[in-house]
N, C-alpha and C positions, 0 to 999 in steps of 0.2 A: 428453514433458516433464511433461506433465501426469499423469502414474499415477507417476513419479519422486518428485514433489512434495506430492503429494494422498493423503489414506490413504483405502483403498479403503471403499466405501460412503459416502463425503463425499456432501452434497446439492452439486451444481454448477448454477447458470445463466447461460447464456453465446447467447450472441446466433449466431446460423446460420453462423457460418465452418467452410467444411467440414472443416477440421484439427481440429475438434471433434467428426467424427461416430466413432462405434465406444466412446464411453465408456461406452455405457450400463449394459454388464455389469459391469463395476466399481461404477459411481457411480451417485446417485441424478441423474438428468441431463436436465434442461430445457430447452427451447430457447424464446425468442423472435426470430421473425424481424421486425428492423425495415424489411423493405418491405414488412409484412402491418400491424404492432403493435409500442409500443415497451415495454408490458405486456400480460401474459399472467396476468390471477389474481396470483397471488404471486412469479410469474416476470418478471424486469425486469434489467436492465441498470446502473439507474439510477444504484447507490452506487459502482460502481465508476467510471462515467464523472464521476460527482462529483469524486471521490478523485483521479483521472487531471488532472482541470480544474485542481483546488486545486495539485495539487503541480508543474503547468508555468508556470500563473500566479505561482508564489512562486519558481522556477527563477527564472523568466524577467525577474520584477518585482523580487524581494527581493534576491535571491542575485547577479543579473548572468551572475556568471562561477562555472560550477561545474566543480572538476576533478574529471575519472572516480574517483580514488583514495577521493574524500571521498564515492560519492551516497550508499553505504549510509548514510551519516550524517541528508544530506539525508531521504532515505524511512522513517527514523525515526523524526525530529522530525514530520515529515507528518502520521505514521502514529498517533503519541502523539497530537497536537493535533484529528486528524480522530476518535481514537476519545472523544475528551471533548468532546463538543459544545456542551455546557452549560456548562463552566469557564469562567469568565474569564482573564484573561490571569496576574492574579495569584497567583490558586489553583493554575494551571497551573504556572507561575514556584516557589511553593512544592512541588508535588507533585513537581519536577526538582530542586529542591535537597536533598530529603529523601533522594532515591535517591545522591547524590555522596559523603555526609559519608564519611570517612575513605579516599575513593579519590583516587588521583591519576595525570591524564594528562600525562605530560612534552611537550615536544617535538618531541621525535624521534617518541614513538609516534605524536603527531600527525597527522605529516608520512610517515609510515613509512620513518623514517631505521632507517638498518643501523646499530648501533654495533661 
């Protein structure tokens, strides 16, 4: 899945699951193992277990009840808000309304009604 998704020579670090070994020739590819270390130099885990915490904490807290049809939606808003860390809520609020002007979602696309 991972050489599918990844163009080839990507830096990758990924913590010791062994569905991860044999990248190397492709990727640039690091491992930290955390029952040695949960950093390695430059090598770590960290932002994506961030990322992963934020967005089950807001599943889970914000959202309640999320239906399958809609996550990609969810993991975009995530994905937006985690990558401006320093915005405020406002700014942020702004920088999403600049990207809408003259489009529009019905309904149905919403809902992914057939017409």
């Amino acid at each position: 899945m991972v050489k599918s998704r990844v163009a080839a020579g990507s830096a990758l670090y990924t913590d010791a699951l062994a569905s991860y070994d044999g990248l190397e020739g492709e990727f640039f590819h690091k491992v930290v193992d955390h029952a040695v270390e949960y950093v390695n130099g430059n090598v770590h885990t960290n932002g994506l277990e961030n990322f992963w915490s934020l967005l089950k904490r807001g599943l889970k807290g914000t959202y309640v009840r999320v239906a399958p049809f809609h996550l990609f939606r969810y993991l975009d808003e995530q994905t937006f808000r985690y990558n401006q860390p320093k915005t405020d809520n406002f700014n942020r609020f702004r920088a999403v309304l600049s990207q809408i002007v003259n489009r529009r979602l019905t309904y149905d696309q919403l809902i992914g009604a057939t017409v």
